[in-house]
N, C-alpha and C positions, 0 to 999 in steps of 0.2 A: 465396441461390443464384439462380441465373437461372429466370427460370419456362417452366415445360413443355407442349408446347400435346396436350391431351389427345384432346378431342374438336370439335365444332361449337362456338366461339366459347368454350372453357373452355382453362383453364392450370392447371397445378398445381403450386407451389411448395414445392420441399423442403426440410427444416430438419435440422438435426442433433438427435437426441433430447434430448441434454444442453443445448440451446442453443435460448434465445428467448425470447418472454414468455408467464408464467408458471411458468416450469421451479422446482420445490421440491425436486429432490435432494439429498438427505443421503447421505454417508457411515456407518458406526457402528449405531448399535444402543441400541434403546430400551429401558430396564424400564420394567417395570409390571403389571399382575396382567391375568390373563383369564377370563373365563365363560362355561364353556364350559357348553352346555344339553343338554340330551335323551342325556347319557352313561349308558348301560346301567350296571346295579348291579353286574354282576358287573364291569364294566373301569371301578369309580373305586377304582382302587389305582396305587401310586407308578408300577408299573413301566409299566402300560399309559399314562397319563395325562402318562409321559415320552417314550412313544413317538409319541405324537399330535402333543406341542408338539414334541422335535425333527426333527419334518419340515418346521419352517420355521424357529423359533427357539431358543432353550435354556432348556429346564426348571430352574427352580432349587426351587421348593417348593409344594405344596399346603394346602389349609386341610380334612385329613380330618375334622374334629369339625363340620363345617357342619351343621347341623340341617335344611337343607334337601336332602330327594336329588335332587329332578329339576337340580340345575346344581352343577359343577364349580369355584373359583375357587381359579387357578393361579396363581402367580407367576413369570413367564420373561421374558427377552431377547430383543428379535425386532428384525427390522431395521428402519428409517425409512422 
């Protein structure tokens, strides 16, 4: 686009977010598993630990037999 004169001897040129170099957007949605750390004892169970991952992606399954407590590893769908 045409560049834009901002202030003393500066321009600023603007680009479309989807558009230029560098741009990596994906469409779709990644598996893969997550670890989540520092989760209180009482909320690593299904319910709470589905409600955590779907506020960005989708919960599909947990590994409750982990012998470790302080970290959670999830398995969900989240976006690219």
């Amino acid at each position: 686009m045409v560049p834009q004169p901002v202030a003393q001897n500066f321009v600023v040129r603007f680009m479309r977010h989807d558009q230029g170099l560098g741009f990596r957007g994906q469409e779709g949605f990644r598996q893969g598993c997550l670890m989540l750390l520092g989760v209180p004892l009482d909320f690593r169970n299904t319910e709470d630990l589905r409600a955590a991952v779907n506020t960005f992606g989708e919960f599909h399954h947990w590994v409750s037999h982990d012998p470790y407590l302080d970290r959670s590893i999830v398995f969900a769908a989240f976006p690219r």
